[in-house]
mmCIF file as gemmi writes it, N, C-alpha and C atoms, coordinates in Angstrom:
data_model
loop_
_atom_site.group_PDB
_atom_site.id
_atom_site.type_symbol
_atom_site.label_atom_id
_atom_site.label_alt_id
_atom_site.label_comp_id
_atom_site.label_asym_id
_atom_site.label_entity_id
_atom_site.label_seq_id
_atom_site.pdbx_PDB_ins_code
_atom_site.Cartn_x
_atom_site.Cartn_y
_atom_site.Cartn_z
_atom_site.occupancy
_atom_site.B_iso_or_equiv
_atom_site.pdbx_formal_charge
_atom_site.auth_seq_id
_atom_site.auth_asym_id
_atom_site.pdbx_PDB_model_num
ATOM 1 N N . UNK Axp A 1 ? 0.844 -1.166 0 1 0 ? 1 A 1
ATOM 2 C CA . UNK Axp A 1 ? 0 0 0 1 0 ? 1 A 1
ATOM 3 C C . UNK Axp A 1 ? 0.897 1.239 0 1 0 ? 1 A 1
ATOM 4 N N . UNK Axp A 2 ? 0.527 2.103 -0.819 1 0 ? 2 A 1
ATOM 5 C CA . UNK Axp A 2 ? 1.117 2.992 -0.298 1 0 ? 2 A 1
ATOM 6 C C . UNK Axp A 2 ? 1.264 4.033 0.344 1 0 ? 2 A 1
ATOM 7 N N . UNK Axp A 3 ? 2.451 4.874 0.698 1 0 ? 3 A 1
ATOM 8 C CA . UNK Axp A 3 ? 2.535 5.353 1.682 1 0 ? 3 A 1
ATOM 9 C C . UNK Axp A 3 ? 1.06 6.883 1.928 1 0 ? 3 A 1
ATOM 10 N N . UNK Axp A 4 ? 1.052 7.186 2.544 1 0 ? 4 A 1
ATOM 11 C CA . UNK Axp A 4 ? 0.386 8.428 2.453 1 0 ? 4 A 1
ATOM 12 C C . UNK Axp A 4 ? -0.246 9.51 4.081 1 0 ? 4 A 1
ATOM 13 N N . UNK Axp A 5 ? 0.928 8.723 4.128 1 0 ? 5 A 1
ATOM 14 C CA . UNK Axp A 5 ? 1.4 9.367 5.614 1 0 ? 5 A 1
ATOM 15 C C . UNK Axp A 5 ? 1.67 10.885 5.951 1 0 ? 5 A 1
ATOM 16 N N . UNK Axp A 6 ? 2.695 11.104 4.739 1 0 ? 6 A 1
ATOM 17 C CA . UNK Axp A 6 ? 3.192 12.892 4.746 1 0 ? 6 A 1
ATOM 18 C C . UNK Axp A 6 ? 4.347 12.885 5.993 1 0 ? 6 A 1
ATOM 19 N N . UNK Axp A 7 ? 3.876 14.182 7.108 1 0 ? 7 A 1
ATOM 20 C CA . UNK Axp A 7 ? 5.075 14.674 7.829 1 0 ? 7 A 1
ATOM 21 C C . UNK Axp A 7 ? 4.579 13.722 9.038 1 0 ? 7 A 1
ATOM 22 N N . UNK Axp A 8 ? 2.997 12.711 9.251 1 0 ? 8 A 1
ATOM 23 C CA . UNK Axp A 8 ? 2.956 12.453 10.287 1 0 ? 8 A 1
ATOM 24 C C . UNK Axp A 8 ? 3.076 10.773 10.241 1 0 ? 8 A 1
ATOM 25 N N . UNK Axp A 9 ? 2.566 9.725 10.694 1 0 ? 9 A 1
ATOM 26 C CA . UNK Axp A 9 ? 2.343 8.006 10.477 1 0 ? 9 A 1
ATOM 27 C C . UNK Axp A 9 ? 3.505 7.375 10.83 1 0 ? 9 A 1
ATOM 28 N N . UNK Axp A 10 ? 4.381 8.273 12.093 1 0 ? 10 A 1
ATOM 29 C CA . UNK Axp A 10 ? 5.17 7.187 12.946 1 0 ? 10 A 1
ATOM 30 C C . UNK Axp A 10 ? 4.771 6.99 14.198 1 0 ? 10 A 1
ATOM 31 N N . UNK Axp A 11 ? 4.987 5.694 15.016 1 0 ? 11 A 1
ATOM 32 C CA . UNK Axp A 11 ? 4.104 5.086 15.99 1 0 ? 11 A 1
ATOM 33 C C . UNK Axp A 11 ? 3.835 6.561 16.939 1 0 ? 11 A 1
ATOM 34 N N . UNK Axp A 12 ? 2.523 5.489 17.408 1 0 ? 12 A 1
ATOM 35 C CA . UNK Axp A 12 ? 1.888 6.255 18.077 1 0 ? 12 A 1
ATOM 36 C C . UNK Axp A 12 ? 0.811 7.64 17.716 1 0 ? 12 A 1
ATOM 37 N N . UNK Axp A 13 ? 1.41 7.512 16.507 1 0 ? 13 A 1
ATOM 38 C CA . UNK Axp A 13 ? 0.199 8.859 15.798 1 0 ? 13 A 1
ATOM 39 C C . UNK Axp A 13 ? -1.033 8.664 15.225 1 0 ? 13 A 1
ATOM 40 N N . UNK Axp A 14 ? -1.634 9.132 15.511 1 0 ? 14 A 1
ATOM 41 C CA . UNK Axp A 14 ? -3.296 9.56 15.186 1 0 ? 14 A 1
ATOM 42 C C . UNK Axp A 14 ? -3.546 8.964 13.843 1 0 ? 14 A 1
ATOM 43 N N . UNK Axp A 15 ? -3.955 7.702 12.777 1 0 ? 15 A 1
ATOM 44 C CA . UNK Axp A 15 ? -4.13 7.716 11.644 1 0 ? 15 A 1
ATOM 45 C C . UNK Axp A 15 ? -5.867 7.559 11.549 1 0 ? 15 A 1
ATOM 46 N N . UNK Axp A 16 ? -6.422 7.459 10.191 1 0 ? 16 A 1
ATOM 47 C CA . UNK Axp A 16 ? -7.758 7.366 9.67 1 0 ? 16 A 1
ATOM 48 C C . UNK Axp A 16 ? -7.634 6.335 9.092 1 0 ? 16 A 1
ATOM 49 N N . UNK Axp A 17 ? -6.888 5.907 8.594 1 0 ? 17 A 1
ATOM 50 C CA . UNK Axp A 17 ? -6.952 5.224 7.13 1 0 ? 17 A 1
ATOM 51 C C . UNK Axp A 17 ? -5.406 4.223 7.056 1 0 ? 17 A 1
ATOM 52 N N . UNK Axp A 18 ? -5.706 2.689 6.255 1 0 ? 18 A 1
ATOM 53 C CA . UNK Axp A 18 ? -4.661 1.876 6.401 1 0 ? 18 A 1
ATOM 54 C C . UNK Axp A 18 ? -3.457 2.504 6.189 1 0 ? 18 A 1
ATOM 55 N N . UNK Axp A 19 ? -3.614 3.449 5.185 1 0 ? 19 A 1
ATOM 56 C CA . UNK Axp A 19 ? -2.367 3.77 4.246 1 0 ? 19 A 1
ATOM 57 C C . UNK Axp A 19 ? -1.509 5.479 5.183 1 0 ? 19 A 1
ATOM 58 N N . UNK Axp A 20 ? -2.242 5.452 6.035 1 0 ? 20 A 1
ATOM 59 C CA . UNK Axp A 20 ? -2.366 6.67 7.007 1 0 ? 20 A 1
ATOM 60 C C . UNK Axp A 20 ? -0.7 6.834 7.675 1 0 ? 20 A 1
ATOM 61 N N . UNK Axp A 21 ? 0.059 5.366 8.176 1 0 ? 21 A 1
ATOM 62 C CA . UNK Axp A 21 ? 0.872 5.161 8.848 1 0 ? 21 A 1
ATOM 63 C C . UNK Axp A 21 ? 2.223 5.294 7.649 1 0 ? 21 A 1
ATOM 64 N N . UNK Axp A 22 ? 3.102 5.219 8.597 1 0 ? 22 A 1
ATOM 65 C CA . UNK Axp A 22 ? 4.436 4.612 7.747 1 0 ? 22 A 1
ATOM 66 C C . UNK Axp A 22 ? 4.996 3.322 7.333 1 0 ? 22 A 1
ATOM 67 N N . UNK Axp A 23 ? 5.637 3.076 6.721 1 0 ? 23 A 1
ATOM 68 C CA . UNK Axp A 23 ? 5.804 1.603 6.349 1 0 ? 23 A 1
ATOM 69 C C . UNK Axp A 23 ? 6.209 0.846 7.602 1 0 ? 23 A 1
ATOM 70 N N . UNK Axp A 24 ? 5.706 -0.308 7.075 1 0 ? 24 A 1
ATOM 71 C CA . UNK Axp A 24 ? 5.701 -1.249 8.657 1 0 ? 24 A 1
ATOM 72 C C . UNK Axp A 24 ? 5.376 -1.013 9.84 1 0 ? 24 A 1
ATOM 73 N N . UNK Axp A 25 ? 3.815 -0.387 9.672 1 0 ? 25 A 1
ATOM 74 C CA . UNK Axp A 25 ? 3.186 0.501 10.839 1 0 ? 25 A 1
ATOM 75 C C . UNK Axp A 25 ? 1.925 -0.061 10.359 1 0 ? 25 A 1
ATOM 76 N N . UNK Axp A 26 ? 0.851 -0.352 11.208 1 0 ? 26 A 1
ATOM 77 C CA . UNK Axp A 26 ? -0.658 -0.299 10.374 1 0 ? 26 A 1
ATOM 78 C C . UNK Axp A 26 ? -0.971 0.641 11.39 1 0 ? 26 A 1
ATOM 79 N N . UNK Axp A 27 ? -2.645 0.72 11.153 1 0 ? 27 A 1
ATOM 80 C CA . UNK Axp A 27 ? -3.434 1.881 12.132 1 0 ? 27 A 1
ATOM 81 C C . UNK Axp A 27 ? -4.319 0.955 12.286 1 0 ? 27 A 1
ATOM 82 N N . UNK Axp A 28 ? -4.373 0.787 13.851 1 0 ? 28 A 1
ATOM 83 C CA . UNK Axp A 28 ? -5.213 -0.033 14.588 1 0 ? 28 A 1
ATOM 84 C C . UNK Axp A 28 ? -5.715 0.703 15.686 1 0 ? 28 A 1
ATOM 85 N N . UNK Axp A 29 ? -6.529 0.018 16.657 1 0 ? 29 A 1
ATOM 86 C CA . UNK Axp A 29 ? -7.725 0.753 17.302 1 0 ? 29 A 1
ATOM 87 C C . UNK Axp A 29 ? -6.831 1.289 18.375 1 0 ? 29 A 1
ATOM 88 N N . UNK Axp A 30 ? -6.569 2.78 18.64 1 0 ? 30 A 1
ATOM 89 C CA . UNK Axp A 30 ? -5.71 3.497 19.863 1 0 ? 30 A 1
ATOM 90 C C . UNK Axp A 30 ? -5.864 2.544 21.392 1 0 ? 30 A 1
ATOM 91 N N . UNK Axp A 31 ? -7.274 1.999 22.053 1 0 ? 31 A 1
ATOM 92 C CA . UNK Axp A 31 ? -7.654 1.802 22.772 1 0 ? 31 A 1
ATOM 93 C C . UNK Axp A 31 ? -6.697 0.529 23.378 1 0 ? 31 A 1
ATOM 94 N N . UNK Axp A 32 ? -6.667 -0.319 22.662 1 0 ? 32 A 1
ATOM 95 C CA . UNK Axp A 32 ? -5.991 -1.633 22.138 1 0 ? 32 A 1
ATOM 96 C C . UNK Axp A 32 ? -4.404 -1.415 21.882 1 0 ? 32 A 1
ATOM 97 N N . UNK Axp A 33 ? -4.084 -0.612 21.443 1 0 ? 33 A 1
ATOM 98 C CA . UNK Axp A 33 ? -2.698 -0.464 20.731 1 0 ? 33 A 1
ATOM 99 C C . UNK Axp A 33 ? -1.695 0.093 21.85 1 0 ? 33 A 1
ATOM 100 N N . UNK Axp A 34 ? -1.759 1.443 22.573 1 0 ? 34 A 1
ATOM 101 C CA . UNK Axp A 34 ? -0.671 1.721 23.574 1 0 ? 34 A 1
ATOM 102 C C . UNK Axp A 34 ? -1.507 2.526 24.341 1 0 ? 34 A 1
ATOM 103 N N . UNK Axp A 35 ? -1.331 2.67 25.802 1 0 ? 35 A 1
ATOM 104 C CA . UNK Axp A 35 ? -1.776 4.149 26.146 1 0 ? 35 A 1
ATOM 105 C C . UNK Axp A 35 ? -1.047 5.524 26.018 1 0 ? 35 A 1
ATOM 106 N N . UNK Axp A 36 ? -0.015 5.248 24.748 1 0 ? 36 A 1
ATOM 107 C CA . UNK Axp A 36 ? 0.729 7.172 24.39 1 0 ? 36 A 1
ATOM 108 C C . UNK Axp A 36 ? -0.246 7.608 23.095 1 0 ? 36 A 1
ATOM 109 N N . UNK Axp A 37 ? -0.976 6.23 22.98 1 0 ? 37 A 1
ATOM 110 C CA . UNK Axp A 37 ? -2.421 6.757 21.733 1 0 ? 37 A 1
ATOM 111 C C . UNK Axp A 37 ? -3.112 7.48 22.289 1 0 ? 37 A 1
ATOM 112 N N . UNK Axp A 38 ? -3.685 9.046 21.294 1 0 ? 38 A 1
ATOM 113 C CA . UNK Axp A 38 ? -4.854 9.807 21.564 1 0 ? 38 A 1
ATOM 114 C C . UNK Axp A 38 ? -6.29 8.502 21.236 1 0 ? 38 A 1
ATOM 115 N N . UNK Axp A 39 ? -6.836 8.392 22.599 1 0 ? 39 A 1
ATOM 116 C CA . UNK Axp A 39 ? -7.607 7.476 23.18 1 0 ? 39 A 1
ATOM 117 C C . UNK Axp A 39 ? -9.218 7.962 21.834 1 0 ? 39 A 1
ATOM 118 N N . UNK Axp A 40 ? -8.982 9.102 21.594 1 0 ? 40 A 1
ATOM 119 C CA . UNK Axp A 40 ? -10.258 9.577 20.948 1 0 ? 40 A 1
ATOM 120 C C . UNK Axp A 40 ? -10.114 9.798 19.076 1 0 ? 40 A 1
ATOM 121 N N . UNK Axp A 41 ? -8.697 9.563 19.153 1 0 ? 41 A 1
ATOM 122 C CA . UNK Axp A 41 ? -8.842 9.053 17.331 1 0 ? 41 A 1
ATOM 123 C C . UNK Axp A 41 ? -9.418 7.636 16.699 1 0 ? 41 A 1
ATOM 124 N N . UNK Axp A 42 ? -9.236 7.711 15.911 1 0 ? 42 A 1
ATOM 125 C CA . UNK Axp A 42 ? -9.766 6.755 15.279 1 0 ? 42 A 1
ATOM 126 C C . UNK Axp A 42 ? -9.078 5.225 15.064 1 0 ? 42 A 1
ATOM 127 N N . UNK Axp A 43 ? -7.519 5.859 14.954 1 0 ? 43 A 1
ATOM 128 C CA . UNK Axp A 43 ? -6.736 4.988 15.087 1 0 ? 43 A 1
ATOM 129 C C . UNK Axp A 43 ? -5.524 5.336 15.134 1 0 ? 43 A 1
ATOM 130 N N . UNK Axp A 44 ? -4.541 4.384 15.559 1 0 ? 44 A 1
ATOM 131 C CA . UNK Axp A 44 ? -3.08 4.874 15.998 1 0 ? 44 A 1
ATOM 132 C C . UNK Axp A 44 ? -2.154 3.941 15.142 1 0 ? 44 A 1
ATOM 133 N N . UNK Axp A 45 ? -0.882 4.434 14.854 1 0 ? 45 A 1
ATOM 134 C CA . UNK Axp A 45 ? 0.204 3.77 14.412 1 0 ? 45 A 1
ATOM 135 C C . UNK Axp A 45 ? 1.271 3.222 15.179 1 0 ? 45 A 1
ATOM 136 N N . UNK Axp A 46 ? 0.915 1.513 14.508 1 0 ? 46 A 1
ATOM 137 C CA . UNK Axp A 46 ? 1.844 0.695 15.849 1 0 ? 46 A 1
ATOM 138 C C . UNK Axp A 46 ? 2.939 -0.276 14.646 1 0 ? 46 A 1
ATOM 139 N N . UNK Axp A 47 ? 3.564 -0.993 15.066 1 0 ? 47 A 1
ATOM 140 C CA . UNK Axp A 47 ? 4.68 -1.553 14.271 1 0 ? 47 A 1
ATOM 141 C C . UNK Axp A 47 ? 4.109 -3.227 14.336 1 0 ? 47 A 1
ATOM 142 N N . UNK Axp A 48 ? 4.485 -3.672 13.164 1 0 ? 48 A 1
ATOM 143 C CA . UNK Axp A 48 ? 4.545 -5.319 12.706 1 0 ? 48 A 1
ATOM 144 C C . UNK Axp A 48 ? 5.647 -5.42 13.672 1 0 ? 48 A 1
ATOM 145 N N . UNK Axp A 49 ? 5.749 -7.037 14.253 1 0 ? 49 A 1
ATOM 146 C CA . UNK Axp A 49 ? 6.976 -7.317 14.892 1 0 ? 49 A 1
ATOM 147 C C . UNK Axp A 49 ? 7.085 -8.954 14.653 1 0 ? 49 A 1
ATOM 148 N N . UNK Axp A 50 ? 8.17 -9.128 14.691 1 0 ? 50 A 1
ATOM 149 C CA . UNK Axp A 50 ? 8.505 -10.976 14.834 1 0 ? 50 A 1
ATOM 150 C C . UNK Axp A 50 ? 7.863 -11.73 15.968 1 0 ? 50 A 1
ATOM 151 N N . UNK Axp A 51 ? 7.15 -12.465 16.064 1 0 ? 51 A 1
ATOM 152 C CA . UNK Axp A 51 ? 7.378 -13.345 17.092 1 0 ? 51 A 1
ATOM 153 C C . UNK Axp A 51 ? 8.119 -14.539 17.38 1 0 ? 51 A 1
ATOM 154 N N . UNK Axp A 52 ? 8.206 -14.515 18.385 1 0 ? 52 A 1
ATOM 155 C CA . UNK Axp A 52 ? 7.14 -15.192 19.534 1 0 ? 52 A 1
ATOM 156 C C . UNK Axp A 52 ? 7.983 -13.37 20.27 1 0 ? 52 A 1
ATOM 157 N N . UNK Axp A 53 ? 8.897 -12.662 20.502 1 0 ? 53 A 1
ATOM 158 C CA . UNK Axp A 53 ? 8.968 -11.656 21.611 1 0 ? 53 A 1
ATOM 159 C C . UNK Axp A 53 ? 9.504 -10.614 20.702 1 0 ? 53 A 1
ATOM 160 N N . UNK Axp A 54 ? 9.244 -10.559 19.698 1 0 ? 54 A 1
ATOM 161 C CA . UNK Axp A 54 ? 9.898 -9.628 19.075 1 0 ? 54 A 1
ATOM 162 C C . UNK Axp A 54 ? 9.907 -7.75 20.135 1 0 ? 54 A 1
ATOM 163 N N . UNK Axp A 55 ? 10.407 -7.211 19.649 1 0 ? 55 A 1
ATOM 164 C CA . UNK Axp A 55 ? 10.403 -5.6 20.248 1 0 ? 55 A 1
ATOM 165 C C . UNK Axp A 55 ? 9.4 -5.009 19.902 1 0 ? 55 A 1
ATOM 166 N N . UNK Axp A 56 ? 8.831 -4.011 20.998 1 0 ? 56 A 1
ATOM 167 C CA . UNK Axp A 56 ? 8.084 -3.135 20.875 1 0 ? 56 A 1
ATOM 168 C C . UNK Axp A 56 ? 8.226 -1.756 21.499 1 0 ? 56 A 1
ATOM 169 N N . UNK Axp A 57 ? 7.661 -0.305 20.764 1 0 ? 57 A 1
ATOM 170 C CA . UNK Axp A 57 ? 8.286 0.471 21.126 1 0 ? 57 A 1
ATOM 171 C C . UNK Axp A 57 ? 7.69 0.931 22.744 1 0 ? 57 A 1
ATOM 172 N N . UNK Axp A 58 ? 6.591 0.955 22.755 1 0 ? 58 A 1
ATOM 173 C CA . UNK Axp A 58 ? 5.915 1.204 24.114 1 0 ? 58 A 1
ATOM 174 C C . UNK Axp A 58 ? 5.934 0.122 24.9 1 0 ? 58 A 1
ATOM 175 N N . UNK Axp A 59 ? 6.273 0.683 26.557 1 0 ? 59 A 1
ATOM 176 C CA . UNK Axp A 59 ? 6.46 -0.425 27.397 1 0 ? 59 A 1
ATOM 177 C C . UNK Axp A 59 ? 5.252 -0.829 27.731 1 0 ? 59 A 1
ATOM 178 N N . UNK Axp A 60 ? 3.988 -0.754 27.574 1 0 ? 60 A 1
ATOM 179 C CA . UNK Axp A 60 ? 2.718 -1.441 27.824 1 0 ? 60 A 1
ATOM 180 C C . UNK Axp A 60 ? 2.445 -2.549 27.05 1 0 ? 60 A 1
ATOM 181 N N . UNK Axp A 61 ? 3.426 -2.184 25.852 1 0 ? 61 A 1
ATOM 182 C CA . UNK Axp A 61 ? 3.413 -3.287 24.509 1 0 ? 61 A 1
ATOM 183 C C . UNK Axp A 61 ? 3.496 -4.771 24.797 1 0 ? 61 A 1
ATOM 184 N N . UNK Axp A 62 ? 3.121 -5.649 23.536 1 0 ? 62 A 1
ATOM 185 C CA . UNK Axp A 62 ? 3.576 -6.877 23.453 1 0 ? 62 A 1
ATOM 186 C C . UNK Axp A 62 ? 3.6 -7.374 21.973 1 0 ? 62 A 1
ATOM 187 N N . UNK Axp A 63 ? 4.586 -8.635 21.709 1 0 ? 63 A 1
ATOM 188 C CA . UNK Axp A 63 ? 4.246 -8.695 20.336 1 0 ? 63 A 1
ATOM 189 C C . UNK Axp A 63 ? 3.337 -9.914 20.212 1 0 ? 63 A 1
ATOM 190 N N . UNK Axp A 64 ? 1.96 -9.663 19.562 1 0 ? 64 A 1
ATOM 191 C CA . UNK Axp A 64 ? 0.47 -10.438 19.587 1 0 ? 64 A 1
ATOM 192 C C . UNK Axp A 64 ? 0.517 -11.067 18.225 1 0 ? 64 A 1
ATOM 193 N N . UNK Axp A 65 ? 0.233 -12.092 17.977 1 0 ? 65 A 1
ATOM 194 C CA . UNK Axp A 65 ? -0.084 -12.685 16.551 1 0 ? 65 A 1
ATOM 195 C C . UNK Axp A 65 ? -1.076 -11.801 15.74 1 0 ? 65 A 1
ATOM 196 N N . UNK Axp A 66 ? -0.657 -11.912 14.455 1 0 ? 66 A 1
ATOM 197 C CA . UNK Axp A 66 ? -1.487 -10.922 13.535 1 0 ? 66 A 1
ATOM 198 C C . UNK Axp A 66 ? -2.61 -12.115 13.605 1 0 ? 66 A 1
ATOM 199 N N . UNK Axp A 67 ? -2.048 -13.544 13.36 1 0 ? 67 A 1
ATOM 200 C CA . UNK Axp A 67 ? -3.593 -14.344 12.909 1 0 ? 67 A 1
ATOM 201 C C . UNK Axp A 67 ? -3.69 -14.84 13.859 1 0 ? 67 A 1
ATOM 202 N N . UNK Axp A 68 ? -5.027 -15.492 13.788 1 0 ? 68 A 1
ATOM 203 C CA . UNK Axp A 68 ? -5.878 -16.188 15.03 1 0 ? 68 A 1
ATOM 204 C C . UNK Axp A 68 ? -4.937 -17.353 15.095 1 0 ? 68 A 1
ATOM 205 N N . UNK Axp A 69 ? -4.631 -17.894 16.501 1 0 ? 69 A 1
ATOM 206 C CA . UNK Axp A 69 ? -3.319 -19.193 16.189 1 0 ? 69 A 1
ATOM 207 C C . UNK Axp A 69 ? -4.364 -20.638 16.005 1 0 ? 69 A 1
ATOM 208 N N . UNK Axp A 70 ? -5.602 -20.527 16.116 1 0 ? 70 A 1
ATOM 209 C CA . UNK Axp A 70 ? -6.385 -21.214 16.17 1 0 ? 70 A 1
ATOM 210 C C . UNK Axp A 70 ? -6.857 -21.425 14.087 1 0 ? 70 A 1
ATOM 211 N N . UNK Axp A 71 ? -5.911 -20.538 13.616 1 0 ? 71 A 1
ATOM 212 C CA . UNK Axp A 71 ? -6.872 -20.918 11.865 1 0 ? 71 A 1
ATOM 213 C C . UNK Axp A 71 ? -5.383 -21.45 11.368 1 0 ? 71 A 1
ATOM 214 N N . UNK Axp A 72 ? -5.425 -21.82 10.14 1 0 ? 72 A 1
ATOM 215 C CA . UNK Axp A 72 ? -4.332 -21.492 9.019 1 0 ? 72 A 1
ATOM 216 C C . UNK Axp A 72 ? -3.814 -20.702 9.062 1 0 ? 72 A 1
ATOM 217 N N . UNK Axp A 73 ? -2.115 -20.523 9.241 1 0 ? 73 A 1
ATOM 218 C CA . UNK Axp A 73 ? -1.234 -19.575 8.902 1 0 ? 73 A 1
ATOM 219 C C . UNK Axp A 73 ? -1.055 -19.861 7.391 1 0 ? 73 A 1
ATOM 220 N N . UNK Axp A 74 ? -0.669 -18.098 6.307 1 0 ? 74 A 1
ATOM 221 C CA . UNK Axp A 74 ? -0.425 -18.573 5.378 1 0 ? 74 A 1
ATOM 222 C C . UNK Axp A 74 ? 1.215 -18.881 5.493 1 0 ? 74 A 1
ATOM 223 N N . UNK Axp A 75 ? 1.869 -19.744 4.782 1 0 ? 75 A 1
ATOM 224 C CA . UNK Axp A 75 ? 3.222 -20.199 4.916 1 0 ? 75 A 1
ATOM 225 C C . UNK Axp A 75 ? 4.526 -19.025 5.066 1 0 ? 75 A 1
ATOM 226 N N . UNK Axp A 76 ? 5.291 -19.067 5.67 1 0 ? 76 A 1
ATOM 227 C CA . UNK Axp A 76 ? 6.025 -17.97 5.544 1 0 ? 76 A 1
ATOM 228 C C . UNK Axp A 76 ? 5.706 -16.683 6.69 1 0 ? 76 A 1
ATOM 229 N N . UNK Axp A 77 ? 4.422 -16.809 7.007 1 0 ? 77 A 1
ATOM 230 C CA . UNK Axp A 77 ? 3.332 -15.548 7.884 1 0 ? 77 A 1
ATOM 231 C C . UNK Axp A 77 ? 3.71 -15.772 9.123 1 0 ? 77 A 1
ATOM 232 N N . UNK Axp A 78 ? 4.066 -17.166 9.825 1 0 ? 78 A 1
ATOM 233 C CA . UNK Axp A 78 ? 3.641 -17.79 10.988 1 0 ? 78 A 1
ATOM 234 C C . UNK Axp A 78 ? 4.265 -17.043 12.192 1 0 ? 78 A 1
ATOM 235 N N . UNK Axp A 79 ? 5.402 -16.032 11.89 1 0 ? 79 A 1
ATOM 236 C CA . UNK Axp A 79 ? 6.05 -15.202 12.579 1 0 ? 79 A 1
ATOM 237 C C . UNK Axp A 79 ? 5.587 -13.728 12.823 1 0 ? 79 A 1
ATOM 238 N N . UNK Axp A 80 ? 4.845 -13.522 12.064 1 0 ? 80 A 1
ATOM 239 C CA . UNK Axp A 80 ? 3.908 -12.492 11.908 1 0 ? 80 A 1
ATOM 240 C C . UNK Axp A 80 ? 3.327 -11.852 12.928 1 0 ? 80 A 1
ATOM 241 N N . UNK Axp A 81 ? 3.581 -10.659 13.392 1 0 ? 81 A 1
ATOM 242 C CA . UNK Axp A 81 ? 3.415 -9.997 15.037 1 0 ? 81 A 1
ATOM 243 C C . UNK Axp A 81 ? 2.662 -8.797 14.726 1 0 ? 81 A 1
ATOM 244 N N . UNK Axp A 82 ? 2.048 -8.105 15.908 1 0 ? 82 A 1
ATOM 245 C CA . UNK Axp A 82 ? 2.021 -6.627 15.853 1 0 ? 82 A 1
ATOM 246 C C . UNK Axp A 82 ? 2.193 -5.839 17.421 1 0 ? 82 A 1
ATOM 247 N N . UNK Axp A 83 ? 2.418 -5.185 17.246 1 0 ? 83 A 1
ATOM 248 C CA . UNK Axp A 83 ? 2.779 -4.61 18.955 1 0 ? 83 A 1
ATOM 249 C C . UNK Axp A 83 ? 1.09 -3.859 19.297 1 0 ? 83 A 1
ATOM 250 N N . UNK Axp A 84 ? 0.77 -4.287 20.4 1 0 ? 84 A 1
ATOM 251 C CA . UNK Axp A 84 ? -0.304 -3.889 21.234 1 0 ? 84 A 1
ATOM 252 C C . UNK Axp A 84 ? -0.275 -4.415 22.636 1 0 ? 84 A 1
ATOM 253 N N . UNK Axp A 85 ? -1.629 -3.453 23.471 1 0 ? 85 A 1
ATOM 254 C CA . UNK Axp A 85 ? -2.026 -3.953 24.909 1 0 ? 85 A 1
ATOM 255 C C . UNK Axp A 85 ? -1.985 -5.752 25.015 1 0 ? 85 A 1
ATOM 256 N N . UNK Axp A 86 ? -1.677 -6.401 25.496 1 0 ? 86 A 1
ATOM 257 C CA . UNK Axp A 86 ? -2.206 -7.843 25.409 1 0 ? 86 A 1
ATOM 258 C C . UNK Axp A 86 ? -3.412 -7.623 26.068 1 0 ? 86 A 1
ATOM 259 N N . UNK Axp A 87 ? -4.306 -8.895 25.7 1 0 ? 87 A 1
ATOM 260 C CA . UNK Axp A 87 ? -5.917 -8.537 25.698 1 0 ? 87 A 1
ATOM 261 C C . UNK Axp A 87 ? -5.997 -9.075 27.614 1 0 ? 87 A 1
């Protein structure tokens, strides 16, 4: 996707829209994602990470499976992280 971030879409910032963040960032729900997220946007920019512990930038963080561990990984994916609250 591309970028369309501009001067703002590094973690922790306010996005609308997938393409909102910077690369290797999505925009996911602030609430969920860190508490340095503005709690009242729409969504915030957090980082893909490796698992099983990969790094995250906020210390509330963790690195959570993108997929349900309960379906099909697609091949290659199975490492596939994102940094958020753990639930």
């Amino acid at each position: 996707m591309p970028d369309a971030s501009g001067d703002g879409g590094q973690f922790n910032d306010a996005c609308e829209t997938p393409d909102a963040c910077d690369p290797g960032l999505l925009c996911f729900d602030p609430v969920a994602t860190a508490s340095a997220c503005d709690l009242n946007a729409n969504g915030c920019c957090t980082p893909f990470c490796q698992l099983p512990d990969g790094p995250c930038p906020n210390p509330d963080q963790q690195c959570l499976p993108w997929f349900d561990p309960m379906m099909p990984v697609l091949p290659g994916y199975e490492d596939l992280g994102f940094c958020a609250i753990a639930p």
